[in-house]
C-alpha positions as CSV (number, residue, x, y, z in Angstrom):
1,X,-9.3,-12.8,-7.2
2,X,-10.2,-9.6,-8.4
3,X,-8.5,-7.6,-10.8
4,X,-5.4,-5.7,-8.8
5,X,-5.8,-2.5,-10.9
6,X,-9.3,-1.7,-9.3
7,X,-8.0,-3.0,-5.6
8,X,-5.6,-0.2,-5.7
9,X,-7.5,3.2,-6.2
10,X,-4.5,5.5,-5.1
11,X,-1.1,6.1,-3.0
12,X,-1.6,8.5,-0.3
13,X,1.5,11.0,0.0
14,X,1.1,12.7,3.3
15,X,3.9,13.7,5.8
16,X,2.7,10.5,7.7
17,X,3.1,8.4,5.4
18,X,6.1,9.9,4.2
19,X,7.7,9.2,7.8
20,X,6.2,5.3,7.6
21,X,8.4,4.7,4.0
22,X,11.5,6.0,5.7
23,X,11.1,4.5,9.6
24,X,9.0,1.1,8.6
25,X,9.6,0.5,5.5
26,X,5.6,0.7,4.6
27,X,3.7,2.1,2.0
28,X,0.2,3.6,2.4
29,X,-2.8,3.5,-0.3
30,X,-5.8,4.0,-0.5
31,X,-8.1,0.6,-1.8
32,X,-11.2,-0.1,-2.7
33,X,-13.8,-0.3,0.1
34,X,-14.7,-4.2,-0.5
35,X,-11.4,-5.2,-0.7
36,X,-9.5,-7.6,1.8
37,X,-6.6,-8.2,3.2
38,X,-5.2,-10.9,1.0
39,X,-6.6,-9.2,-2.2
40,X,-4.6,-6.2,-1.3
41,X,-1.4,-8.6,-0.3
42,X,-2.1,-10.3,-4.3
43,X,-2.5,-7.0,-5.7
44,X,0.4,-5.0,-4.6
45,X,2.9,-8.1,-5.1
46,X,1.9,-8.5,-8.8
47,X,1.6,-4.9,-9.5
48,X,5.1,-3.7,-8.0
49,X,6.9,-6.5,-8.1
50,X,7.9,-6.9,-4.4
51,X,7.4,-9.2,-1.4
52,X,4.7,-8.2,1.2
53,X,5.3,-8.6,5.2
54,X,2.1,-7.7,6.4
55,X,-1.4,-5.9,5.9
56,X,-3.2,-3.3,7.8
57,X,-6.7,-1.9,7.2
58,X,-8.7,0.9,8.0
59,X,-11.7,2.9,6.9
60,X,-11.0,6.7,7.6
61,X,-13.4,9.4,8.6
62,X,-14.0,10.0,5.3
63,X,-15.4,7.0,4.5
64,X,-12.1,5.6,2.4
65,X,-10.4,2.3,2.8
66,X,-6.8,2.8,3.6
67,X,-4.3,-0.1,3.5
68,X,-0.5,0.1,5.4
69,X,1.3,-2.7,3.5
70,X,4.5,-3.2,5.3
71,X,7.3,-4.6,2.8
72,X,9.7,-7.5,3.3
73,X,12.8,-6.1,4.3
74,X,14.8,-7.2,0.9
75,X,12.6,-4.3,-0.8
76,X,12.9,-1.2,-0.1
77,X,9.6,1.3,0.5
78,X,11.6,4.9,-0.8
79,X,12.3,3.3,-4.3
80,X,8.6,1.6,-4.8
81,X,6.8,5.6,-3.7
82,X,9.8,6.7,-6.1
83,X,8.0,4.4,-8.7
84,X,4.4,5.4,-7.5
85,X,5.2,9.0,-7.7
86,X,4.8,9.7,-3.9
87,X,8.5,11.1,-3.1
């Protein structure tokens, strides 16, 4: 595995994302480009302490690697982007 501080390069805080921590409970980052699905999943769990539900990927327009990590429903996504800085 690699190290989960260079997985995760940074939150994105955008009104869509903002609408996917309140509606689905998920939080967007951006990641590095050679990182998978289970790295991410490893990364985020360690680093903020909470239970992952499920992984999506993309690579944007720009070129950037975009994770949507949907949390378990015990955790709650407002208080972790409170944490992160996002809200």
């Amino acid at each position: 595995m690699k190290d989960p501080l260079k997985i995760i390069v940074a939150p994105v805080s955008t009104e869509k994302a903002s609408n996917l921590i309140e509606k689905e409970n998920t939080i967007t980052l951006i990641i590095s480009r050679n990182a998978t699905r289970s790295e991410v999943k490893h990364a985020v769990e360690k680093l903020y302490q909470v239970k992952v539900a499920k992984v999506r990927i993309l690579i944007t327009a720009k070129g950037e690697k975009k994770a949507y990590i949907k949390l378990s429903p015990e955790f709650d996504a407002s208080e972790l982007a409170s944490r992160l800085g996002i809200v």
